[in-house]
C-alpha positions as CSV (number, residue, x, y, z in Angstrom):
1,X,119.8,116.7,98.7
2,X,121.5,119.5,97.5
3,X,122.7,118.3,94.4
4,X,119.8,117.2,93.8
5,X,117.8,120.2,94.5
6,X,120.4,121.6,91.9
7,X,119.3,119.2,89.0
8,X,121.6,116.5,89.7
9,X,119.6,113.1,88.6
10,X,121.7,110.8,89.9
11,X,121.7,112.3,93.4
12,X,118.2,112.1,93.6
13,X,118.5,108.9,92.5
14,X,120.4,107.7,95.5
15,X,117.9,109.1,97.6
16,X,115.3,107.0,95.9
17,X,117.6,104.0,96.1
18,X,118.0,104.9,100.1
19,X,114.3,105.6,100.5
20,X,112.3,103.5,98.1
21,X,112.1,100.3,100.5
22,X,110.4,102.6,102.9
23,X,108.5,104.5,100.7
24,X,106.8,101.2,99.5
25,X,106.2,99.3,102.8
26,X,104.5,103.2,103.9
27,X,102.9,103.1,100.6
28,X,101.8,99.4,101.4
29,X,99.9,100.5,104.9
30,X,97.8,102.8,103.5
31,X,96.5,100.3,100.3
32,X,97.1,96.8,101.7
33,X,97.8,95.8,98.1
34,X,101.8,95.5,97.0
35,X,101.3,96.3,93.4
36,X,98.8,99.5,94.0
37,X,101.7,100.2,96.8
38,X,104.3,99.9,94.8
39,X,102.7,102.7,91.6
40,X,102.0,105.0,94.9
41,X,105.9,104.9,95.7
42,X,106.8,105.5,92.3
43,X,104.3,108.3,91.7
44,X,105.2,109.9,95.1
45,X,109.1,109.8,93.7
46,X,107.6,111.8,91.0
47,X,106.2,114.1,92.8
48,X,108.9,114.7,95.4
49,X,111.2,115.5,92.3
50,X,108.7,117.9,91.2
51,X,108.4,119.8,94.8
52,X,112.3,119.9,95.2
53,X,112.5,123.6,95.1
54,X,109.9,123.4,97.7
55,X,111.8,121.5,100.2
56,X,113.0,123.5,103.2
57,X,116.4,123.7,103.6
58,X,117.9,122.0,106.7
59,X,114.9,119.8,106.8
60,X,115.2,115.9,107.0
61,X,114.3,114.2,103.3
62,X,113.1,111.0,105.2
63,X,109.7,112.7,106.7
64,X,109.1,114.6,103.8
65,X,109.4,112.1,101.2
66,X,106.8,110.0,104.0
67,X,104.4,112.6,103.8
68,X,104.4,112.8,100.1
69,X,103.9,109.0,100.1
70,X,101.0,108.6,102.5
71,X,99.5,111.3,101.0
72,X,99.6,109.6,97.2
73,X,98.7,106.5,99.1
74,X,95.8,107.8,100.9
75,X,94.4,109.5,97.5
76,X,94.7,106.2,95.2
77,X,93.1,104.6,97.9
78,X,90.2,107.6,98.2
79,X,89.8,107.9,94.4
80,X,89.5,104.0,93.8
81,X,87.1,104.0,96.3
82,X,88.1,100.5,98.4
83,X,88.9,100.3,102.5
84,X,90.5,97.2,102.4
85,X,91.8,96.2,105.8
86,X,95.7,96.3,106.1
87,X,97.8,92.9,105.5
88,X,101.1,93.9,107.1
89,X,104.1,91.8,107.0
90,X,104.9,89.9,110.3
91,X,108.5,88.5,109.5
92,X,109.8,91.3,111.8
93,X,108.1,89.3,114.8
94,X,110.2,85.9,113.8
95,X,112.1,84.6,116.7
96,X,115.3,85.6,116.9
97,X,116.3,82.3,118.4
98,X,118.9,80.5,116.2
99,X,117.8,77.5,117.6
100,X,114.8,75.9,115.3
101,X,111.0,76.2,117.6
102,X,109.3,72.6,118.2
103,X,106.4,72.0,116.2
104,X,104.3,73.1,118.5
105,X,105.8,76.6,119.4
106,X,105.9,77.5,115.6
107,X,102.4,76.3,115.4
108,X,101.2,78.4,118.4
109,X,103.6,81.5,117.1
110,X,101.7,81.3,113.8
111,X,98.7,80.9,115.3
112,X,99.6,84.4,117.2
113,X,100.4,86.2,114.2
114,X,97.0,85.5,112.3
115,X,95.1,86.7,115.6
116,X,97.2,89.6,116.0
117,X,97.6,90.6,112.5
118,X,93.1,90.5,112.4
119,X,93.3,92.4,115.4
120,X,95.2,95.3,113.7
121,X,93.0,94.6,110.9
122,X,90.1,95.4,113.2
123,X,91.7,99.0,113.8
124,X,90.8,102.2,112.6
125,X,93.1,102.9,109.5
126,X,94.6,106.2,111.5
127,X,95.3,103.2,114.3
128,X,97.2,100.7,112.1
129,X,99.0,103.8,110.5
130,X,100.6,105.0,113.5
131,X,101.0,101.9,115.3
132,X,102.3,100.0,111.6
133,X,105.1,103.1,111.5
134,X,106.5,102.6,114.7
135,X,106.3,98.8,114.9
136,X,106.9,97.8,111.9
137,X,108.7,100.4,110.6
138,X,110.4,101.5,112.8
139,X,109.5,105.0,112.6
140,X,110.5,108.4,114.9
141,X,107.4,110.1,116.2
142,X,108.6,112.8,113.9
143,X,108.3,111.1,111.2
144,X,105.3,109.2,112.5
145,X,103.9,113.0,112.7
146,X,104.9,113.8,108.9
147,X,103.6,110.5,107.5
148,X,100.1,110.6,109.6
149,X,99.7,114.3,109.2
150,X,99.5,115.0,113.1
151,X,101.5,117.5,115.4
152,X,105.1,115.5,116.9
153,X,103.0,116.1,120.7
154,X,99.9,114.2,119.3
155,X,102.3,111.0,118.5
156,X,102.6,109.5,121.9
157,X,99.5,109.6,122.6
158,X,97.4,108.4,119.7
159,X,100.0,105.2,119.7
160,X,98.7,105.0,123.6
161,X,95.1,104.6,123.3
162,X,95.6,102.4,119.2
163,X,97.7,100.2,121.8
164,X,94.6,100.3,124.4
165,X,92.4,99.3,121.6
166,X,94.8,96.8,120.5
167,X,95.2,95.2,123.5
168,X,91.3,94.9,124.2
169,X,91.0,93.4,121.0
170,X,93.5,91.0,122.2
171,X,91.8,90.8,125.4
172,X,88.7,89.2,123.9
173,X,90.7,86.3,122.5
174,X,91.7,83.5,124.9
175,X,94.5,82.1,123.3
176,X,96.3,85.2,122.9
177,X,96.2,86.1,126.8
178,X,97.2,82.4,127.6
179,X,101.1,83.1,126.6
């Protein structure tokens, strides 16, 4: 970061090579489209190597470089003027089994994955932020807090109730609560 900081293009290019698998799936939770997701990362890149004099010293790059995303994210989506529900990416939530699922447990797993995936759809967009960062990517609560613009305290307990909400959506279908 320092060399970088210092004018040094190819470090900053390894942090865009480190960060721009992140920077597009945060990019992709905000727009719900990949190729508007992907012109967010890449304009967010630009503007983080614009604001590097402004970075604090000591300071992680990861939630910074979050923030910066979400926040290009969140104005492409605001100055296109769409609120398209979020299609997030379920392969993380493949069985881990090496074994290969009967036909009927893949069917029922897929089945699962379109109920839960409209359920998150169903959320609140601050909802499927917060719980899309830590679930599917993985996220700290700090850098949950940088990316959703909240305080770190605030974290834990906005995943709590988008989890409550989740789960009643969940609730209301019979199929999920059969498993």
């Amino acid at each position: 970061m320092s060399r970088a900081r210092r004018g040094d293009g190819a470090a900053f290019g390894g942090l865009v090579t480190a960060h721009q698998e992140v920077a597009f799936r945060t990019a992709y939770l905000v727009l719900g489209d990949p190729a508007e997701a992907e012109d967010a990362a890449q304009e967010a890149f630009v503007k983080a190597h614009r604001a590097l004099d402004r970075f604090r010293d000591g300071a992680p790059f990861r939630p910074w470089l979050l923030r910066i995303v979400a926040n290009t994210a969140r104005n492409l989506r605001r100055s296109a003027g769409r609120r398209r529900g979020v299609r997030l990416r379920l392969e993380a939530m493949s069985p881990r089994d090496t074994a290969a699922p009967s036909a009927e447990t893949a069917a029922i797993d897929a089945e699962r994955r379109v109920t839960l995936l409209a359920a998150v759809n169903e959320l609140s967009p601050a909802d499927r932020l917060v719980l899309a960062a830590r679930y599917f990517l993985d996220l700290s609560e700090a850098e949950i807090a940088a990316v959703a613009e909240i305080r770190p305290g605030t974290v834990k307990s906005r995943l709590s109730r988008a989890r409550g909400r989740l789960a009643a959506a969940l609730a209301d279908d019979a199929g999920w609560s059969d498993a």
